[in-house]
C-alpha positions in Angstrom: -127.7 -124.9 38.3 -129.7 -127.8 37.2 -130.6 -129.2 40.4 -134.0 -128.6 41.9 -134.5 -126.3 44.7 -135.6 -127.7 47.6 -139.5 -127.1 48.3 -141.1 -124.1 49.1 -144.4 -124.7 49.6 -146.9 -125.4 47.0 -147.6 -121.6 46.4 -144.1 -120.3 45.8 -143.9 -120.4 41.8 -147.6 -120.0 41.5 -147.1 -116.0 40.3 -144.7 -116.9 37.9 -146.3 -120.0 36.1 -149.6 -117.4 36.5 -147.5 -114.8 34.2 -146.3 -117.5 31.8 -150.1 -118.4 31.5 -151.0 -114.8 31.1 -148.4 -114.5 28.0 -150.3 -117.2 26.4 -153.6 -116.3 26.3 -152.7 -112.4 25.5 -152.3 -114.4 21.7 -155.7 -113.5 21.9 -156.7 -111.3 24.8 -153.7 -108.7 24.6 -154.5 -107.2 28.2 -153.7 -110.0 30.2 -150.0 -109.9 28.9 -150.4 -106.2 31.0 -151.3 -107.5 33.9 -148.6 -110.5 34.0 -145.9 -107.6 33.3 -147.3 -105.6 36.0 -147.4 -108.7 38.2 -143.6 -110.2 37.5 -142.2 -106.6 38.0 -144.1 -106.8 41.7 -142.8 -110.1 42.6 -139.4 -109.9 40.8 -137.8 -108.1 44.6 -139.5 -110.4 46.9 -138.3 -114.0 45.9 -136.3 -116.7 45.9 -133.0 -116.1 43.5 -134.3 -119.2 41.3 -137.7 -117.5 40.8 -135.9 -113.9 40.4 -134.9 -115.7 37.1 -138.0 -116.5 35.7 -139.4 -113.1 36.6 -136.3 -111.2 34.6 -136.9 -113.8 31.9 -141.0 -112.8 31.8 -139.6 -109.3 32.1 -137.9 -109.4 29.0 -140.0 -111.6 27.3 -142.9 -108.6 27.5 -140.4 -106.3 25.9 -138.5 -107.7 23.5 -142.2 -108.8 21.8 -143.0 -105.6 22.2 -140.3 -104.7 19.8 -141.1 -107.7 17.5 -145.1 -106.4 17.2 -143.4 -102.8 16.3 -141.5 -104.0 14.3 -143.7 -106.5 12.5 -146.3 -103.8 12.2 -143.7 -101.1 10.6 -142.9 -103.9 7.7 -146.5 -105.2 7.6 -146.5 -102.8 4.5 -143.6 -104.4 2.6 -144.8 -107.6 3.9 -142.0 -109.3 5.1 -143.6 -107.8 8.5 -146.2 -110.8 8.5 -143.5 -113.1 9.0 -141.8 -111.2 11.7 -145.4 -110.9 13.8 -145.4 -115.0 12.9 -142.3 -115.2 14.1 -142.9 -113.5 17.1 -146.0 -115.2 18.2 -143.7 -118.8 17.9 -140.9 -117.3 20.1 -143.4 -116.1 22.4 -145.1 -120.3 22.7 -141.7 -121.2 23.2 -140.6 -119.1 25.5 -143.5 -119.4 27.8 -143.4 -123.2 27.8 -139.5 -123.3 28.3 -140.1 -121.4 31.4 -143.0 -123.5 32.2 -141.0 -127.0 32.0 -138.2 -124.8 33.5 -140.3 -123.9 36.6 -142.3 -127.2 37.1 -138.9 -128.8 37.8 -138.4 -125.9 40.4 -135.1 -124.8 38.1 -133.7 -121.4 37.6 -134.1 -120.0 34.1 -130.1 -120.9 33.1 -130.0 -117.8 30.8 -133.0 -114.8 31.2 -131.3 -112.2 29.5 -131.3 -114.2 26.0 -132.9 -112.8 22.8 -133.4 -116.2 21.7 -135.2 -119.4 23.8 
């Protein structure tokens, strides 16, 4: 699972490290983590197993900080929903440069259904 998969051609996980990119920058510019979701449920069919991980993982990452934002924003009010939105926007850097390092070295996301990292 570790081992790197053998070359593809330059191209292959250009989508996916695009996506990871988009997640980053929709810290600021919310829309382009939209168009990485639409684009990693388009690729997520047609593509190698090892790249089928990283697309679940981007998948999941969309939704699951969808919930944190909701929730975040619910409990703004009590204010212990501040630290759930800054908690949120750390998991999302970490998750997005896992997968990065994870995909430079042409490896399969070992777990993409986690909660966690």
């Amino acid at each position: 699972m570790n081992k790197p998969i053998a070359q593809l051609g330059p191209s292959t996980d250009r989508t996916a490290k695009t996506i990871y990119i988009l997640y980053l920058v929709g810290l600021v510019f919310g829309i382009t983590s939209i168009i990485g979701i639409v684009m990693a449920y388009l690729n997520q069919n047609d593509s190698p197993e090892w790249l089928k991980s990283h697309y679940r993982f981007q998948i999941r990452t969309f939704w699951i900080g969808i919930l944190f934002i909701l929730v975040g924003t619910l409990l703004a009010s009590v204010l212990i929903g501040y630290l759930v939105l800054m908690f949120s926007v750390v998991w999302l850097i970490i998750r997005c440069i896992k997968g990065l390092k994870l995909l430079e070295q042409q490896q399969e996301y070992p777990n993409p259904t986690t909660w966690l990292f």
